[in-house]
C-alpha positions as a Markdown table, in Angstrom:
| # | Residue | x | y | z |
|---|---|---|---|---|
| 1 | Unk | 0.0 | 0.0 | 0.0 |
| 2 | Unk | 1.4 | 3.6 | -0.8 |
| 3 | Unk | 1.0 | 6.0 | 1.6 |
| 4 | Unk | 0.5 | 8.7 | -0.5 |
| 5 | Unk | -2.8 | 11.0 | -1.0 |
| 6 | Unk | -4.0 | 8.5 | -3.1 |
| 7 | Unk | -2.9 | 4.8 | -1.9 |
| 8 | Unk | -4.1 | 2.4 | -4.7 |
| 9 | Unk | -5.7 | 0.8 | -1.4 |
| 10 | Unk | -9.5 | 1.4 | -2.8 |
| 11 | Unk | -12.1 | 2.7 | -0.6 |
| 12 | Unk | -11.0 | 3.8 | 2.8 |
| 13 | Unk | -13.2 | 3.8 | 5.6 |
| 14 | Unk | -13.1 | 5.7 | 8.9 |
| 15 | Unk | -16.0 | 4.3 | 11.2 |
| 16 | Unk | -17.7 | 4.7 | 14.8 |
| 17 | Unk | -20.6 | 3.6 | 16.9 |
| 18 | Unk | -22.9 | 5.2 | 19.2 |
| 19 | Unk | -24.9 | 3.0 | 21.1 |
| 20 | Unk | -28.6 | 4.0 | 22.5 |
| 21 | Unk | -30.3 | 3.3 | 25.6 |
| 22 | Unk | -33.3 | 1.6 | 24.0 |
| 23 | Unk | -30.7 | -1.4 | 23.4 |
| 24 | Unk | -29.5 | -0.5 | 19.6 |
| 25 | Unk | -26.9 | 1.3 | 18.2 |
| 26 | Unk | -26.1 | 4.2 | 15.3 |
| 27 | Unk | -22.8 | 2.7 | 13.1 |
| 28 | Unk | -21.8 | 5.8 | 10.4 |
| 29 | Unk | -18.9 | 5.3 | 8.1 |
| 30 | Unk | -16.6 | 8.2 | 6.0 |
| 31 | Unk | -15.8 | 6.7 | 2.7 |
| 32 | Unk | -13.1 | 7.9 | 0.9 |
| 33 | Unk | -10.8 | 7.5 | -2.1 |
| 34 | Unk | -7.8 | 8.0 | -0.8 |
| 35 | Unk | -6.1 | 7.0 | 3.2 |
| 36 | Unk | -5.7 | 10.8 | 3.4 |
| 37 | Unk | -9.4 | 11.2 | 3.6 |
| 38 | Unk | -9.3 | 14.9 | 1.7 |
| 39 | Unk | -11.4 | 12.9 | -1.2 |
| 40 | Unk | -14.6 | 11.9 | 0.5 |
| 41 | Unk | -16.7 | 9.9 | -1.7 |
| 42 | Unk | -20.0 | 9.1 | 0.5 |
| 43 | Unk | -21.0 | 9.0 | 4.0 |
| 44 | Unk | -23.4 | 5.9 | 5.1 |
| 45 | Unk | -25.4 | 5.2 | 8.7 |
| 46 | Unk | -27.0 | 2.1 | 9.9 |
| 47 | Unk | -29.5 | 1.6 | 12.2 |
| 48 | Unk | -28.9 | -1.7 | 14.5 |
| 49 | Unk | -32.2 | -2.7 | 16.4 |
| 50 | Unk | -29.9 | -4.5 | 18.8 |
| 51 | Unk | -26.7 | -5.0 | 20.2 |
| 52 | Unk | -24.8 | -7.1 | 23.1 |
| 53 | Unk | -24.1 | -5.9 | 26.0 |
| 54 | Unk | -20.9 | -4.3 | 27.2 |
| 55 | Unk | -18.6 | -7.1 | 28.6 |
| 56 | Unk | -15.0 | -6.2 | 29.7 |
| 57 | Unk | -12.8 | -7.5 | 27.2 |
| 58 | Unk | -14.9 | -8.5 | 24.3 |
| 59 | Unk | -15.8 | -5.1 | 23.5 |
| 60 | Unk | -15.6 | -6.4 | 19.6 |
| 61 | Unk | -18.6 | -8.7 | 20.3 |
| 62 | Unk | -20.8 | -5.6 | 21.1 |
| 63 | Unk | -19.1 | -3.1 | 17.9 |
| 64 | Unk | -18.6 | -5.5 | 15.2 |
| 65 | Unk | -22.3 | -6.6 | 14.3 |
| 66 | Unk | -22.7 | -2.7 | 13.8 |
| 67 | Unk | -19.3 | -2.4 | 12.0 |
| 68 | Unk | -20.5 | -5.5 | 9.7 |
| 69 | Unk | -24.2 | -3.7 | 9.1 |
| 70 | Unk | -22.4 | 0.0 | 7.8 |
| 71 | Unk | -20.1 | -1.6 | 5.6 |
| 72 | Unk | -22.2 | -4.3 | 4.0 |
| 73 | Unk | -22.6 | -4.5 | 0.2 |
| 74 | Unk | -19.3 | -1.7 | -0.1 |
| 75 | Unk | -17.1 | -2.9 | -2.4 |
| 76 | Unk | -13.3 | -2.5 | -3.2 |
| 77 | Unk | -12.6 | -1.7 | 0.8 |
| 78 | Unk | -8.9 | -1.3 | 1.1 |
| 79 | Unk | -8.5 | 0.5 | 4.6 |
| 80 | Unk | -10.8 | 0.6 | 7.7 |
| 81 | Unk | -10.1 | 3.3 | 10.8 |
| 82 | Unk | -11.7 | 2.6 | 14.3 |
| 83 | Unk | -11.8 | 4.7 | 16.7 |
| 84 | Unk | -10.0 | 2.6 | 19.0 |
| 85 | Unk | -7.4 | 0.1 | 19.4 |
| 86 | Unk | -6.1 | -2.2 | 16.9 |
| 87 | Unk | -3.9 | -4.5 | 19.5 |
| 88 | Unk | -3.9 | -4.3 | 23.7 |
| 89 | Unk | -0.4 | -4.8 | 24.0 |
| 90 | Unk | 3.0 | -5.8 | 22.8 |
| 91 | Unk | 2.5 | -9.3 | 22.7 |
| 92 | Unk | -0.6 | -8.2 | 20.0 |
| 93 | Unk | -3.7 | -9.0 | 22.5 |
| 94 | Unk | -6.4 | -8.4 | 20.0 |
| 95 | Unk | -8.2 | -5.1 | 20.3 |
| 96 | Unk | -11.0 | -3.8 | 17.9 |
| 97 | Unk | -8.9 | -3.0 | 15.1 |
| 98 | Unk | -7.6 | -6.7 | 14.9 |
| 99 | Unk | -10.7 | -8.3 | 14.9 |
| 100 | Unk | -12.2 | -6.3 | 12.3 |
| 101 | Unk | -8.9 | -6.9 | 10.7 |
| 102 | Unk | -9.9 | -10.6 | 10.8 |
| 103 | Unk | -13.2 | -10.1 | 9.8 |
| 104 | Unk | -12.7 | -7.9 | 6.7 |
| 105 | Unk | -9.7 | -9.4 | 5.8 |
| 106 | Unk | -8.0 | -5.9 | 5.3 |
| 107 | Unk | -5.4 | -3.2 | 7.3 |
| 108 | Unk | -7.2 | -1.2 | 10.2 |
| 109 | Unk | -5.4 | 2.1 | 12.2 |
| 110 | Unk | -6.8 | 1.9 | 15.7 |
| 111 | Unk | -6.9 | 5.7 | 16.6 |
| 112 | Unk | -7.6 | 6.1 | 20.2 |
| 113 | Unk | -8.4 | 9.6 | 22.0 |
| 114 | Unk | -6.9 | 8.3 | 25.6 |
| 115 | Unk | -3.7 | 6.1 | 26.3 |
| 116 | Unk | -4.7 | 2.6 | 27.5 |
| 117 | Unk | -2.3 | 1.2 | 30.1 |
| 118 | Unk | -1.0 | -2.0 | 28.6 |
| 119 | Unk | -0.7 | -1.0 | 24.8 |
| 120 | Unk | 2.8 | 1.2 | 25.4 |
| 121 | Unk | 3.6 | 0.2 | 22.1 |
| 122 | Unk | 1.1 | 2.2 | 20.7 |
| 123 | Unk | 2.6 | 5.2 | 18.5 |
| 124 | Unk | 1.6 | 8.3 | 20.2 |
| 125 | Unk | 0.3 | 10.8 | 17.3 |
| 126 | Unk | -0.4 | 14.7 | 18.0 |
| 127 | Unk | -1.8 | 16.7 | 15.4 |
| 128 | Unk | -3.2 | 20.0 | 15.0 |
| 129 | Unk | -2.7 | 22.5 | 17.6 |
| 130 | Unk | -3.1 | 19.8 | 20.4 |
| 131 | Unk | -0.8 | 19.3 | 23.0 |
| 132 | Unk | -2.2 | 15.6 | 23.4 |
| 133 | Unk | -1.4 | 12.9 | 21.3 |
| 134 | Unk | -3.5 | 10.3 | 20.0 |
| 135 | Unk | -2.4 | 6.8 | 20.2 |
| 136 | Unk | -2.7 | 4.5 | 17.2 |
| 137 | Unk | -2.2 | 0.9 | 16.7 |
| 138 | Unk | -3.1 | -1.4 | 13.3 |
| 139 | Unk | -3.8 | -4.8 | 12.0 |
| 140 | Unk | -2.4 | -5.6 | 8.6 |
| 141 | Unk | 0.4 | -2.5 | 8.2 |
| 142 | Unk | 3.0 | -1.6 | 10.1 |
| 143 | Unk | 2.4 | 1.0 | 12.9 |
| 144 | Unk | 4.8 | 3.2 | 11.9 |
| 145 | Unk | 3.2 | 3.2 | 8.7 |
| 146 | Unk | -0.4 | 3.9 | 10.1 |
| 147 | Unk | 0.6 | 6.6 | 12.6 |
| 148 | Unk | 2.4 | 8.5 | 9.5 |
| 149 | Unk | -1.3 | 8.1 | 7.6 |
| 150 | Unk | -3.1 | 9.1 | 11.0 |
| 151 | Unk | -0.5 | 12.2 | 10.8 |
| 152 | Unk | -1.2 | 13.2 | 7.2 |
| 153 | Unk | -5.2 | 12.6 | 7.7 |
| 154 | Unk | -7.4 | 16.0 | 6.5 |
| 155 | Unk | -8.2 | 18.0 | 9.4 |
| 156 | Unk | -6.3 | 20.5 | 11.4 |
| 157 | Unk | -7.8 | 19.2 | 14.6 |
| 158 | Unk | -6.6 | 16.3 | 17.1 |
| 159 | Unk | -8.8 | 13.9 | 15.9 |
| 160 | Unk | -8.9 | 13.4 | 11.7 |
| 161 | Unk | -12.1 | 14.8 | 10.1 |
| 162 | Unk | -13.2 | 11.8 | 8.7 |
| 163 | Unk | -13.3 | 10.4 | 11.9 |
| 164 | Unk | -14.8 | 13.4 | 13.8 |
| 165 | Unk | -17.5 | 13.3 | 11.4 |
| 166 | Unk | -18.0 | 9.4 | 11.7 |
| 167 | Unk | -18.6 | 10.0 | 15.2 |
| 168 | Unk | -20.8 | 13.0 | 14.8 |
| 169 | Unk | -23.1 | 11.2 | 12.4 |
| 170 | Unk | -23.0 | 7.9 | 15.1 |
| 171 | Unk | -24.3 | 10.3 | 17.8 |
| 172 | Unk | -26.7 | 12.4 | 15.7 |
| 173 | Unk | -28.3 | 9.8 | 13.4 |
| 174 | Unk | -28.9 | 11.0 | 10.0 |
| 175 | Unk | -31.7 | 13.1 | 8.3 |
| 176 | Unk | -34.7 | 10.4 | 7.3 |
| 177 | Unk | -34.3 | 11.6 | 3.4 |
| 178 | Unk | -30.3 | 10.2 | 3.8 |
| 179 | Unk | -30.6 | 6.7 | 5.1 |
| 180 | Unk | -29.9 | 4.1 | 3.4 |
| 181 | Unk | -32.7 | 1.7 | 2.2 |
| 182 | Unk | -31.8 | -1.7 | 4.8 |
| 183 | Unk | -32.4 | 0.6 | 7.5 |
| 184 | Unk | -35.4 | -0.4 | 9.7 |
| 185 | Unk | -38.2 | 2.0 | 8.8 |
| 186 | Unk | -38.3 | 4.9 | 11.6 |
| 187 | Unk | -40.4 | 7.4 | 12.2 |
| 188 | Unk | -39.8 | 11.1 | 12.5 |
| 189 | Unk | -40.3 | 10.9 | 16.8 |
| 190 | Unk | -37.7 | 8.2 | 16.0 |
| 191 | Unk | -35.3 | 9.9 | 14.5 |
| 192 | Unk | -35.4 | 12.7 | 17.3 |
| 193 | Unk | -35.1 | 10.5 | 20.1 |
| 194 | Unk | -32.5 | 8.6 | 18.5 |
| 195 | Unk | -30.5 | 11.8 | 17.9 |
| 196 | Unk | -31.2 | 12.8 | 21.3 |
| 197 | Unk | -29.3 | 9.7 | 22.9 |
């Protein structure tokens, strides 16, 4: 993969979740032609009637079904981000960014806002104006390699805009007119309360 503005990687994805208190979840995705993000071909967002429970240490069972629902039917995926960690630790104890890197079969950056206490091998990222760093991890590339992407990603704040906007559309839940058709059919009050969460 080059790690250029425009990687011949194919569609790069920068995703979150938000979950709601009703049980489901909101899963948006920033799609993108190159790993720079500056060329951002489509924006999706699932609904997910229902998702696991939070257990301590299988976080992927409870973000994966969402991760699966956003991304279904995309072809030519080259490049998922998570907001998140890719590995735990040194020794590669899988984290989000792994098992999705199982799953899709392609290379995820594990961006994460806060340091987690056992992955010190995370590269430590600060961009923008920010004192703080970010801390990323991947699956399928070399660190090194991701952290210079995660470095060079559009934005000129902390966290890259592709994945600021992921999480603003996870939280928010899109307009009814911009869903995309497998969404379960919701209703107007729906919609609010869901953006409300």
């Amino acid at each position: 993969m080059e790690t250029g503005d425009r990687p011949d990687c194919g569609v790069c994805a920068a995703v979150d979740v938000h979950y709601l208190r009703t049980g489901g979840a909101w899963a948006a995705a920033v799609l993108a032609a190159d790993a720079a993000f500056a060329h951002v071909l489509a924006e999706r967002i699932t609904a997910v009637p229902w998702v696991a429970p939070y257990r301590p240490g299988e976080f992927y069972l409870r973000e994966l079904p969402p991760l699966r629902s956003v991304l279904e039917d995309l072809s030519g995926l080259g490049l998922l981000v998570v907001d998140g960690y890719a590995d735990l630790d040194p020794d590669g104890r899988p984290g989000l960014g792994a098992r999705a890197h199982a799953e899709f079969g392609i290379p995820v950056i594990g961006v994460a806002k806060s340091r987690f206490r056992t992955a010190i091998h995370a590269v430590p990222v600060v961009r923008g104006s920010s004192a703080r760093p970010l801390f990323v991890t991947s699956a399928g590339m070399p660190a090194d390699d991701a952290a210079d992407l995660v470095r060079r990603m559009a934005g000129r704040h902390r966290l890259p805009d592709a994945l600021r906007r992921a999480d603003t559309f996870a939280r928010t839940g899109p307009p009814i007119a911009t869903m995309i058709q497998r969404q379960p059919r919701l209703t107007r009050t729906d919609t609010r309360n869901a953006a409300d969460e």
